[in-house]
C-alpha positions in Angstrom: -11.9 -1.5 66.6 -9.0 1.0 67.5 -10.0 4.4 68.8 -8.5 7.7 68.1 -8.6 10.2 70.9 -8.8 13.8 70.0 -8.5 17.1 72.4 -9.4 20.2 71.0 -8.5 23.5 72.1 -10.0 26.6 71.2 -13.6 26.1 70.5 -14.8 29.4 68.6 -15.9 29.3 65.3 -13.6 27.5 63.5 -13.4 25.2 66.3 -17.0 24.8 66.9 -17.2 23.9 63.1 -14.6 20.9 64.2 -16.1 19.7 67.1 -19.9 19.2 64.6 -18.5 17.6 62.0 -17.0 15.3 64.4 -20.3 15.2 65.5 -22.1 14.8 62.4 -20.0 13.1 60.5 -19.0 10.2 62.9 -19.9 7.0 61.1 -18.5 8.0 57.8 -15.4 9.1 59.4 -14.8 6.0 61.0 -15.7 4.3 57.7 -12.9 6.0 56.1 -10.3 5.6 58.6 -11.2 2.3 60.0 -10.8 3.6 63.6 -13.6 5.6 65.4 -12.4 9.1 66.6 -13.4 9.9 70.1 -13.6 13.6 70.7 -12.6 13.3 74.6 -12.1 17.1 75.5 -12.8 21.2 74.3 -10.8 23.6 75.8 -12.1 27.0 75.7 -12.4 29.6 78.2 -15.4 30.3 77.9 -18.0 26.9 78.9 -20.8 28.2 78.8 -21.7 29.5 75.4 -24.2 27.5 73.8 -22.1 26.2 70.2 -25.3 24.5 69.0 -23.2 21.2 69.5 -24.1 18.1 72.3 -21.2 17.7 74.4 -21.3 15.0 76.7 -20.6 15.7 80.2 -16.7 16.1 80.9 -15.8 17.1 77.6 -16.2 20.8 77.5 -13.6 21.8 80.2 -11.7 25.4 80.8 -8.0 23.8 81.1 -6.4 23.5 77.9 -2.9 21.6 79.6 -5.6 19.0 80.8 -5.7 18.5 77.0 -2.5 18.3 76.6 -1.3 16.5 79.7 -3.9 13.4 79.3 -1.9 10.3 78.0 -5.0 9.2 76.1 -5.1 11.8 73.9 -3.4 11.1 70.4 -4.2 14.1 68.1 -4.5 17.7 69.7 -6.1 20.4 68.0 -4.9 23.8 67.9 -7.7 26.5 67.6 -6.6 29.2 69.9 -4.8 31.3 67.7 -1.4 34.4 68.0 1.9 33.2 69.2 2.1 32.6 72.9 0.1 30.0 74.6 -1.1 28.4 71.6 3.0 27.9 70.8 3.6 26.8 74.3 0.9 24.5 74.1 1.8 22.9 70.7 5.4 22.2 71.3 3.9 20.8 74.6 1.8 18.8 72.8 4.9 17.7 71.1 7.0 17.0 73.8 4.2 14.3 75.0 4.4 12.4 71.8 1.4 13.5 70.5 0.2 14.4 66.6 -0.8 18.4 66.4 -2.9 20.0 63.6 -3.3 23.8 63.1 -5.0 26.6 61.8 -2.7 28.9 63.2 -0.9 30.9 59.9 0.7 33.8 62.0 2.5 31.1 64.6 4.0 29.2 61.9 5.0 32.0 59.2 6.5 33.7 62.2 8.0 30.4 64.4 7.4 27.5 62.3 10.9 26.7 62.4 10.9 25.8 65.6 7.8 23.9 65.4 9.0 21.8 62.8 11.9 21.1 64.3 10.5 20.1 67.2 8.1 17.4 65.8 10.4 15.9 63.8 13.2 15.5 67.0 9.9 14.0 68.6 9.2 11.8 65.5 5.5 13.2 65.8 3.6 15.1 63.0 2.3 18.5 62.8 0.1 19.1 60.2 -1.9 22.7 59.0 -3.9 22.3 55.5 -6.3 24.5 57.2 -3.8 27.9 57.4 -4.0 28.3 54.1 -6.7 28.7 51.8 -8.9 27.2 54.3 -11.1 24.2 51.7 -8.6 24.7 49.2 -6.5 21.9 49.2 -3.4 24.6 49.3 -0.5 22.7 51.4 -1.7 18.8 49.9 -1.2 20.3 46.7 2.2 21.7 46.9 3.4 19.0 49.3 1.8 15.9 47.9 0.0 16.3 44.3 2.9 18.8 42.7 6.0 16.8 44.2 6.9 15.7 40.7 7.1 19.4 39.5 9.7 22.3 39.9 6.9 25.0 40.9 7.7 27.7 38.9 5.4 30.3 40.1 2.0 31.0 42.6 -0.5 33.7 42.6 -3.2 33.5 44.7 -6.5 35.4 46.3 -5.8 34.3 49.8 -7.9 37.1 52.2 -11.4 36.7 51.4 -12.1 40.1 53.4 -10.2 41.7 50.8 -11.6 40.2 48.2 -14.9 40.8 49.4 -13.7 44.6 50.1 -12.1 45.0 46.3 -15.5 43.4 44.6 -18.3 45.3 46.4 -15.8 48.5 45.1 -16.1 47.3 41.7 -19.7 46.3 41.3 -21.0 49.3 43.1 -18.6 52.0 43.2 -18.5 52.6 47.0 -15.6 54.0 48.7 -13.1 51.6 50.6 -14.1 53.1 53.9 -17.9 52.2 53.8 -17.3 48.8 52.2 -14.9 48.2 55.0 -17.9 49.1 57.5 -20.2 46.6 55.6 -17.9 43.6 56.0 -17.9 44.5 59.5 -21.4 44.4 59.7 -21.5 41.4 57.6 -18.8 39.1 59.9 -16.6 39.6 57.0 -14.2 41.8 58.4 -13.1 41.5 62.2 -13.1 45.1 64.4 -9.9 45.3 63.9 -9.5 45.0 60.1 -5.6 45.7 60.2 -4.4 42.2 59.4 -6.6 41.5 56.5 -6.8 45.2 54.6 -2.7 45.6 55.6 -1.8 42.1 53.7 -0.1 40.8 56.7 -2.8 37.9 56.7 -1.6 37.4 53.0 1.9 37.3 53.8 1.8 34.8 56.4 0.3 32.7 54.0 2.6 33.1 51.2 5.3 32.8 53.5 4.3 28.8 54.2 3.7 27.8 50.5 7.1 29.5 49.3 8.6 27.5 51.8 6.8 24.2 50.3 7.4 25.0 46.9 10.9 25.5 47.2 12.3 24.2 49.7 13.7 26.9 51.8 13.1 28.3 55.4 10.2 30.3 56.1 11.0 33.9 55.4 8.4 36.4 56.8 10.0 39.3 57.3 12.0 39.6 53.8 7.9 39.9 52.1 7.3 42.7 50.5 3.5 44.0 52.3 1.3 46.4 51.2 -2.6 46.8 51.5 -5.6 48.2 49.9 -6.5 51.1 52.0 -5.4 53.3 49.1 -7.9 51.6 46.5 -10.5 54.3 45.0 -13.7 53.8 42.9 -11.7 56.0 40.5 -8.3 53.0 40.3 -11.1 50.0 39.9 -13.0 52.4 36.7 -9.8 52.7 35.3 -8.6 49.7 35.7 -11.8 48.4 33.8 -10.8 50.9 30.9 -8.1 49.1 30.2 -8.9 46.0 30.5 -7.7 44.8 33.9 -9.2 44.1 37.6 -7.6 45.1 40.6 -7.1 42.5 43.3 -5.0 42.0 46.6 -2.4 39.1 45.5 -0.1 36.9 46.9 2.8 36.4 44.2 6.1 34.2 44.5 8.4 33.2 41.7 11.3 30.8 41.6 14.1 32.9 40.2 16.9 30.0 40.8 19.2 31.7 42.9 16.5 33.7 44.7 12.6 34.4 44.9 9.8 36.5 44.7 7.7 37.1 47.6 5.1 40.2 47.5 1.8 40.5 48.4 0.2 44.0 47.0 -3.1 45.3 45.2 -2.1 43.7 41.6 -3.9 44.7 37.9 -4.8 41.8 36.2 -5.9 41.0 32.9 -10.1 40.6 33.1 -9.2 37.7 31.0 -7.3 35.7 33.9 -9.0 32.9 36.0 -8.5 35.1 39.0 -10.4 38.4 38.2 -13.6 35.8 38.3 -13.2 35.1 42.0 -15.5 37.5 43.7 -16.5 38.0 47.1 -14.9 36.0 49.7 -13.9 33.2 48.2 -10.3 32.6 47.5 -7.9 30.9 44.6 -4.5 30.2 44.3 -3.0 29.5 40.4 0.5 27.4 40.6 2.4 26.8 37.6 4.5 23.6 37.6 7.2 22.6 35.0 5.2 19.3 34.4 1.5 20.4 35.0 1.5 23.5 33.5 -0.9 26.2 35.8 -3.8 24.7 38.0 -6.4 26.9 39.8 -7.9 25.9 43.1 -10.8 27.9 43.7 -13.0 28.1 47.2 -13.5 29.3 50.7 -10.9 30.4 52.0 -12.3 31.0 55.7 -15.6 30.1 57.8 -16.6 27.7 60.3 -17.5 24.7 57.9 -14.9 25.4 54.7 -11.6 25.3 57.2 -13.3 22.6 59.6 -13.6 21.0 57.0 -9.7 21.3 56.1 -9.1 20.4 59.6 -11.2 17.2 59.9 -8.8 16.7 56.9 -5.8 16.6 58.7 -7.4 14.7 61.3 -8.1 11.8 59.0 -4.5 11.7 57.9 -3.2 11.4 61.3 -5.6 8.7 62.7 -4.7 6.3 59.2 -0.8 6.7 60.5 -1.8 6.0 63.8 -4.7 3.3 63.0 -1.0 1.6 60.6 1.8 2.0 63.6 3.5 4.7 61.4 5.1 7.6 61.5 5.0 11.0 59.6 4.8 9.9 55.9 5.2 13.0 54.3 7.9 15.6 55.1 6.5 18.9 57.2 8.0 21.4 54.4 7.9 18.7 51.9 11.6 18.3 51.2 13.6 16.2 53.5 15.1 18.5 56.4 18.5 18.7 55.2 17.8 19.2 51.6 16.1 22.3 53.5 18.2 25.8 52.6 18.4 29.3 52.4 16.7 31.0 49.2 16.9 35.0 49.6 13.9 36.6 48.9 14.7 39.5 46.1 14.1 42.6 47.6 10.9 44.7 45.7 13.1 47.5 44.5 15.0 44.9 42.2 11.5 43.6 40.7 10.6 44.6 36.9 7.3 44.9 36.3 4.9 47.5 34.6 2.9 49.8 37.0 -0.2 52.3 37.1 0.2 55.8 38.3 -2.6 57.7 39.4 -1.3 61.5 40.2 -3.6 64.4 41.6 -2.0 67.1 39.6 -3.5 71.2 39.0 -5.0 71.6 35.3 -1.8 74.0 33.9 0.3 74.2 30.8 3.5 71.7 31.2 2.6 69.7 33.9 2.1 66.6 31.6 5.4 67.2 30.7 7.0 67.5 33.7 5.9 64.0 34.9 6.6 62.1 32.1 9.9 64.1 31.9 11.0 62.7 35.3 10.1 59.2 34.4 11.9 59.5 31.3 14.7 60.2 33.4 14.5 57.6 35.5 14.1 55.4 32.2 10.5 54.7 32.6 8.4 54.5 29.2 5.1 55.3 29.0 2.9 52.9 27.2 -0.3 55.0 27.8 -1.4 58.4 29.3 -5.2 59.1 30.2 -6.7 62.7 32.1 -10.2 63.1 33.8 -12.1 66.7 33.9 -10.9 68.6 36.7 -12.0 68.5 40.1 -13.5 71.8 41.7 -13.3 71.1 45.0 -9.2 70.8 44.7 -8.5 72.2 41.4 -6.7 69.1 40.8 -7.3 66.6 37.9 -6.5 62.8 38.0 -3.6 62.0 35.2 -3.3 58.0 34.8 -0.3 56.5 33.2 0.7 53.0 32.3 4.0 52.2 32.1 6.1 49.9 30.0 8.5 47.2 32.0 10.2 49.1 34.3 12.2 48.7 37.9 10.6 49.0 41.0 13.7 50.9 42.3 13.5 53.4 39.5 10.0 54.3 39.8 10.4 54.9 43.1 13.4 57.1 42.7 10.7 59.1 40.4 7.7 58.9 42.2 9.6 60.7 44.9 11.2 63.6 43.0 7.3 64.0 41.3 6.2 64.3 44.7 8.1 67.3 45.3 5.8 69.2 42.7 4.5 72.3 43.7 1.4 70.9 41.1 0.8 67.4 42.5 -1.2 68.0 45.2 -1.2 64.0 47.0 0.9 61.2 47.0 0.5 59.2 43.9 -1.0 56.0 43.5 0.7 53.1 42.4 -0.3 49.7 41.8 1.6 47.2 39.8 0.7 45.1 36.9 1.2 41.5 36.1 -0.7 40.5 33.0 0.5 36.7 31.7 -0.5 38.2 28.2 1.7 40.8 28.0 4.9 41.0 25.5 5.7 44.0 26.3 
């Protein structure tokens, strides 16, 4: 029987959780590929941790271009993580003529060109289920499954520390900062929080499926980013008046001649799929011009749930290898020439409807004043709500919905509000997308 070596490098959680079920899961794995898979080396820097998993002497090493250097080794694993030695190492990796997978989202939604490129000069594959969605079959999907369908549009839960941070908010009314501490606590949330609660974790993902879904080069730095630092008890109790949860989303539309891209706190029906996935799991809804919309629903991180999308990858590889053959499917899907440029609309042409939450003093006219200036700016209101006052500020909370308006016109009047000597704070403003709305 053949055997597939595998070098592994990075062995922290997610790689720890590769290195068991490799473990674990030996015989059946070498049921289903019809090769056994022969876990030769673990790179980590740190060999003496106890990861709860038998290596056999040799294989737990400190020198991850060993790894990469061995001829024997046919798949490596890439589970280091950020953009410098783990890019060096992969297009290394590449270079030798051997298959790569990876977890690594930030690497590819910032070089994955490059990457690509290089595997497919090489005639190697370089495979990544696991960077987005982590279970969720995310990249298979859009790659494989949906290649029949013109993807018209994706919407997806893809930070389960947000999630996690937006439901605990909702169910008990605690303010953002002291759920953020609780995720910490919990291994939810990492010391530094920035990536997750800042969307940047989101973008890179929405980055790499806007990419496979339709067919263009990975654009990171034309995605509109913002977090939900700015998320109060007070926006999730109004957003439960009228109907809606709030949620951090990851939203691309095919426009034709250009996309969507956005990831930002969102209001959403409470009748949508996606204002039931609580906690830290993730989702991701794609609507296909066959298919209709699908849901995939699961973990979106943790040791097991993206091991497990690893292992995946893994198995793919060793059948191509266990056959003589090459790269089946595409990296991005479409063949590399029928790969192109698809601008990203920019967020001040978007038209949606929004929710404004201004801190404004309790006196005759200011109602009018606001809605005034978004009449100006052609902005309708489609609803108007005011709380008691506050006595610590002497300000009172005045909520409007809006009608379908342009981004670049309610910022234009979100700025000239601003300069109120009665709003006392910078507004909030979260966006709406509601797939029941006629508007």
């Amino acid at each position: 029987m053949k055997t597939i070596t595998v070098g592994l490098l990075g062995c922290g959680t997610v790689g720890t959780g590769v290195a068991r079920l490799l473990a674990e899961n030996r015989d059946l794995l070498e049921a289903r590929v019809g090769a056994a898979i022969n876990l030769k080396y673990v790179a980590d820097i740190d060999t003496q941790k106890d990861r709860g998993v038998a290596f056999a002497p040799g294989v737990l090493i400190n020198d991850a271009w060993k790894v990469v250097n061995d001829p024997e080794v046919d798949i490596v694993i890439e589970m280091i993580g950020g953009q410098g030695i783990a890019k060096e190492l992969i297009l290394a990796a590449i270079a030798r003529g051997k298959q790569v997978i990876t977890a690594n989202k930030a690497l590819l939604a910032a070089q994955g060109k490059v990457l690509f490129d290089a595997a497919r000069a090489k005639g190697v594959d370089l495979a990544y289920e696991a960077s987005v969605g982590g279970c969720m079959p995310v990249i298979k999907t859009i790659r494989e499954s949906l290649v029949g369908n013109k993807i018209r549009t994706m919407t997806g839960i893809l930070n389960g520390t947000c999630n996690y941070i937006l439901s605990k908010i909702s169910a008990d009314r605690t303010p953002f900062e002291a759920v953020l501490a609780e995720a910490q606590a919990k291994g939810y949330a990492e010391a530094d929080p920035t990536l997750d609660i800042e969307g940047l974790d989101t973008a890179h993902k929405l980055a790499i499926i806007s990419a496979l879904a339709y067919g263009t080069e990975v654009n990171l730095k034309d995605i509109f980013i913002e977090g939900i630092t700015r998320i109060s008890p007070m926006d999730i109790e109004f957003a439960e008046t009228f109907g809606y949860c709030i949620k951090l989303l990851a939203i691309s539309k095919n426009l034709g001649d250009a996309i969507e891209a956005r990831v930002h706190p969102t209001m959403i029906s409470a009748g949508n799929l996606l204002s039931n996935v609580n906690g830290t799991l993730n989702a991701m809804a794609i609507t296909g011009d066959a298919v209709g919309t699908l849901v995939l629903n699961g973990h979106g991180a943790g040791m097991m749930p993206t091991a497990s999308a690893v292992v995946g990858d893994l198995v793919d590889q060793a059948r191509n290898l266990v056959c003589n053959c090459g790269p089946r499917v595409p990296a991005l899907s479409y063949q590399p020439e029928r790969i192109g440029h698809i601008p990203v609309m920019p967020i001040s042409a978007i038209t949606t409807r929004y929710y404004f939450r201004f801190a404004a003093m309790d006196r005759p006219g200011v109602l009018s004043k606001i809605s005034g200036i978004l009449g100006n700016h052609g902005i309708s209101l489609k609803s108007v709500h005011q709380k008691g006052r506050s006595r610590a500020e002497g300000a009172v909370p005045i909520v409007m919905l809006t009608h379908l308006a342009k981004e670049q016109n309610v910022r234009l009047a979100v700025n000239e509000i601003m300069d109120l000597d009665v709003v006392s704070d910078r507004p909030v403003l979260i966006r709406i997308e509601d797939e029941n709305d006629k508007d």
